[in-house]
C-alpha positions in Angstrom: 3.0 60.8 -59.9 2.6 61.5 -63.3 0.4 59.1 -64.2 -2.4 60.8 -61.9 -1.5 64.2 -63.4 0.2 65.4 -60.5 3.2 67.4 -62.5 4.8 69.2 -59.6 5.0 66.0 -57.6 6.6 64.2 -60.3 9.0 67.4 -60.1 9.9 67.0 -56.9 10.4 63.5 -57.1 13.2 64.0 -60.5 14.8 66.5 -58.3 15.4 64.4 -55.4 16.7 61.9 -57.7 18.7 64.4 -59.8 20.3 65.4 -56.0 20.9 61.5 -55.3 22.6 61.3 -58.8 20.3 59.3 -61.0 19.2 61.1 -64.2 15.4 60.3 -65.3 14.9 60.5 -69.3 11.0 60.4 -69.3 10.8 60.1 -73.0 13.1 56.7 -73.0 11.7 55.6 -70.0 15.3 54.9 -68.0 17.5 55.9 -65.5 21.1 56.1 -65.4 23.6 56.9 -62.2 25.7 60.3 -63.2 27.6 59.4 -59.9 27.5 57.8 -56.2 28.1 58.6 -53.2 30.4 56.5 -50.9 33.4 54.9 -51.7 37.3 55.8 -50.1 36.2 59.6 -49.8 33.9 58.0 -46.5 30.2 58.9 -45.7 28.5 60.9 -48.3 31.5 61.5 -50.3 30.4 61.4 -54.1 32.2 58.6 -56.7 33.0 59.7 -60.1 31.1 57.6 -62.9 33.6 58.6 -65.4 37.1 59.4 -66.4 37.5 62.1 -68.3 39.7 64.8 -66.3 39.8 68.6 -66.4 42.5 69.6 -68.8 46.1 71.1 -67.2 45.6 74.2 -69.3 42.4 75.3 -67.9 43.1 77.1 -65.2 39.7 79.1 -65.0 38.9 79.1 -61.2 35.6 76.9 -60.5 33.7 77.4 -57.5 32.3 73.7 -55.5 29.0 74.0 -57.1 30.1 74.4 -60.7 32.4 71.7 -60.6 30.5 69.6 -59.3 27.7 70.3 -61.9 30.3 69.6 -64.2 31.3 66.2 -63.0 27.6 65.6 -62.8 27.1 66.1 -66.7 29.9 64.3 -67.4 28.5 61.2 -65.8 25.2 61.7 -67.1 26.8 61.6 -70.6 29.4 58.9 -70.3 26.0 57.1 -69.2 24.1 58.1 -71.9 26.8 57.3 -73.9 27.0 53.7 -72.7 23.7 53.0 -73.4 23.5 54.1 -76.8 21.2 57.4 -76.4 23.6 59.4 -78.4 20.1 61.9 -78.5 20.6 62.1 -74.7 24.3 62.5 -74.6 24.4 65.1 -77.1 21.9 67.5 -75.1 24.0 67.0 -72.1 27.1 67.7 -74.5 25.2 70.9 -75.4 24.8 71.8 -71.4 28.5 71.2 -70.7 29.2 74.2 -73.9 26.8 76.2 -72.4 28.6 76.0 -69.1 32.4 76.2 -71.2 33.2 73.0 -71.2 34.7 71.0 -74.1 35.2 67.5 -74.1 37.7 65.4 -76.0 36.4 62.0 -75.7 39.3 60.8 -77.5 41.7 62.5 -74.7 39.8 62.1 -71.9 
């Protein structure tokens, strides 16, 4: 869609990917899955694509939708991560702080 200039389309289309959890980086030109959904949970149940966990301490009360913004990121990260686009990983580090969220990768 972007190639013929229609922007919102190619909005609309990230979106629906964002939703289905695959992050677009235009400027790379790759995908990666921040999660899945399937798996033992049964239909439609999302998959965590990483393993970092929330720590024991934090007891700040997060609603569905936060969370699971949260668990998002992470994935989109680790992803990043994995493939080297410490650029990418970074801004999605900066996204978790902005939401309150530290990460220890060496803790995980």
């Amino acid at each position: 869609a972007k190639s013929r200039k229609a922007y919102a389309s190619a909005d609309e289309i990230q979106e629906e990917l964002y939703d289905l959890g695959v992050d677009v980086d235009d400027k790379a030109r790759t995908w990666t899955f921040a999660y899945a959904k399937g798996g033992a949970g049964g239909a439609g149940a999302l998959v965590r694509l990483h393993d970092y966990e929330r720590a024991r301490t934090d007891d700040y009360e997060l609603g569905r939708v936060q969370f699971d913004e949260i668990d998002a990121l992470l994935g989109r990260r680790l992803a990043a991560k994995k493939a080297r686009d410490f650029e990418r990983a970074d801004e999605l580090q900066t996204k978790l702080r902005a939401l309150g969220v530290e990460v220890d990768d060496r803790r995980r």
